[in-house]
Steps between C-alpha positions, in 0.01 A plus 500: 500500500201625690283741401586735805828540370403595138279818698605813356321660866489192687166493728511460872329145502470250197156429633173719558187420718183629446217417759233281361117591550194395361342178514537126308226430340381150416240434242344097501274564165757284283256462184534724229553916545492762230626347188750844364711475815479089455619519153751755630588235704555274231672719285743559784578108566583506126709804455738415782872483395851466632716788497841347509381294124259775327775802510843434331699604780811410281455833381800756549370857701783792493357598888571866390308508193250214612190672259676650227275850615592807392681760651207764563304235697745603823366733690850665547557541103536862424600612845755732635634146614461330191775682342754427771404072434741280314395261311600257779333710712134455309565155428455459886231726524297250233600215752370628779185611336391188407613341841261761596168419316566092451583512947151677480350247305614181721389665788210572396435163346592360847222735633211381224660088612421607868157703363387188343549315754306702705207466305537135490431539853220804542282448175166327590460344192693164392499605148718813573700311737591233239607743215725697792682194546583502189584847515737431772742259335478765186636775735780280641620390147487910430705553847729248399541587119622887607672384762722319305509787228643693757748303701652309211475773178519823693697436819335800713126486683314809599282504851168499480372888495352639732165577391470197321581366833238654668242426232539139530455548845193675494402231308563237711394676852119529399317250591226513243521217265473747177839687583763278378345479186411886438847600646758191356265418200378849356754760668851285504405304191355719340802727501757220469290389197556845345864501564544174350344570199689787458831341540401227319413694177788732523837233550657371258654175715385193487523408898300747648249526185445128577459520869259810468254323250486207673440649829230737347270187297520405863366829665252531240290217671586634852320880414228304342414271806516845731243668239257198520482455908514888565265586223251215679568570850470919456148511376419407845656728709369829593595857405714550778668211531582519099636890591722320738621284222554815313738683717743228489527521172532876490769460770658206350518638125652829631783325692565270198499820310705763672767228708585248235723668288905358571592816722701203702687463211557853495660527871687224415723682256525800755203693395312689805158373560352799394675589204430086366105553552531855306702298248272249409172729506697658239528180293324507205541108515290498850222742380434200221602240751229601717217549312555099347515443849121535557416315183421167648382654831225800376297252260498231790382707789248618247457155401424369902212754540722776702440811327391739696494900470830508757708268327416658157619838645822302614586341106406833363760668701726196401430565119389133433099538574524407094599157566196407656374386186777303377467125381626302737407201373645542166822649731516183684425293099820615410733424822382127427575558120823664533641196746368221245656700191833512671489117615381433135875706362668382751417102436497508141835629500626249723324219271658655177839547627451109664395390129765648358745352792368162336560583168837522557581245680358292272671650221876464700421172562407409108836697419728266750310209350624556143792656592 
């Protein structure tokens, strides 16, 4: 079956074009470079993996209870319209929900694929453009991974929102070389990041817990390689053009902030426009949603050297100016951790139920010999 056809809002055209500007840049110094992003490098040859071997995609997902979440995390629950659901009724609800955020999350994995690529092409330096290719095949394993979540253990893909949409765009218009890190690799990444974690630390299935560590001990390299060259490159630049820089965060954080909240979901189930977005400001579940939003992105931006008196202002007004000075590193520690403790359960489980598989063979096989 094709994707179109599992659409809930089919879109007019399967493919989008965005004009290409900027420049290819070439770099003939082949000897050495900075040795963090080469060991980066490194570390990404070594950490690559295949999708369709690392997850157990044996696994049985009920698509309408795909997390196990609880009720109060839907932005309808204690609504005027909540009372009229059936159970059938919120059972579909949960389905389309996380169609919803996992059809965000393969788009936008497809975006940070394209991103990469991007900079494999624009960065001046071969040492960045060697740890973005490796960046590139991560973000097509990701694409891939979620799109099969979707197709084959939920049955129903989401569009691509709008002002994710335009985001990515944004991103991918400027011609400065910078861009398609600060907007895929802070802003996108940053937020996807957050989301993950959040999901991944809150379900209680095996599938998507699996897919969302995996994907994050991944993205923990890819927000560490954007601190490194953005950190280098904006010491150099000049007040103005860092105030630039600035503003499309501002912009970029406040679209992420106010737009990407389900309200298609919303209108799907006959909800006005207008009453959805009331709905979900009302959501308790949001107002907390939100703020772990910023978590990756304020400490990063911090991080890069963009800190300006504006953009302050702006995460004061967001209520996360607090998260400037949170750990990152030790953030991004225990992505990596949390991955290798589930492989570790995972495996040894395997190996003990595969010993104990042996054992009885052996022992039915000493029982037919005497018998």
């Amino acid at each position: 079956m094709s994707t179109y056809d599992r659409y809930v809002n089919p879109p007019e055209t399967l493919q989008w074009q965005v004009p290409a500007s900027g420049s290819a840049r070439f770099s003939w110094e082949y000897d050495g470079g900075r040795d963090r992003l080469l060991a980066l490098y490194q570390k990404g040859k070594d950490k690559q993996w295949d999708g369709a071997k690392r997850i157990d995609w044996d696994l049985e997902v009920d698509p309408q209870d795909a997390l196990g979440t609880p009720d109060e995390m839907l932005s309808l629950y204690g609504s005027r319209h909540w009372a009229k659901m059936s159970r059938k009724d919120i059972a579909e609800l949960r389905q389309h929900y996380v169609s919803w955020q996992f059809s965000q999350f393969l788009h936008g994995e497809q975006g940070a694929m394209v991103c990469a690529a991007r900079i494999v092409e624009s960065v001046p330096d071969l040492d960045a453009k060697f740890y973005s290719a490796t960046q590139t095949m991560d973000e097509a394993r990701h694409a891939e991974i979620f799109g099969r979540f979707l197709q084959e253990k939920i049955g129903m893909v989401y569009p691509i929102n709008d002002n994710l949409q335009s985001l990515l765009g944004d991103t991918l218009r400027d011609s400065r070389w910078d861009m398609p890190y600060l907007g895929m690799q802070v802003l996108i990444e940053g937020l996807a990041l957050a989301a993950f974690g959040l999901l991944r630390d809150t379900t209680d299935r095996q599938l998507p817990k699996q897919i969302l560590a995996y994907v994050m001990q991944d993205e923990a390299r890819h927000v560490a390689f954007g601190r490194m060259a953005l950190r280098d490159y904006y010491r150099q630049l000049s007040d103005a053009e860092l105030r630039e820089r600035e503003e499309f965060v501002i912009e970029g954080c406040y679209l992420m902030r106010d737009r990407l909240s389900g309200v298609e979901v919303l209108e799907n189930f006959g909800i006005p426009k207008q009453e959805a977005q009331e709905l979900s400001e009302q959501s308790e579940y949001l107002q907390i949603f939100r703020k772990l939003l910023f978590s990756r992105i304020v400490p990063c931006v911090k991080d890069i050297g963009l800190w300006g008196e504006r953009l302050q202002k702006a995460y004061v007004d967001m209520g996360v100016f607090d998260l400037g000075d949170a750990n990152l590193d030790l953030l991004m520690t225990q992505d990596e951790e949390i991955a290798e403790a589930l492989d570790r359960e995972r495996f040894a489980t395997e190996e003990r139920a595969r010993v104990t598989e042996v054992a009885e063979a052996i022992a039915e096989g000493a029982e037919a010999a005497t018998a």
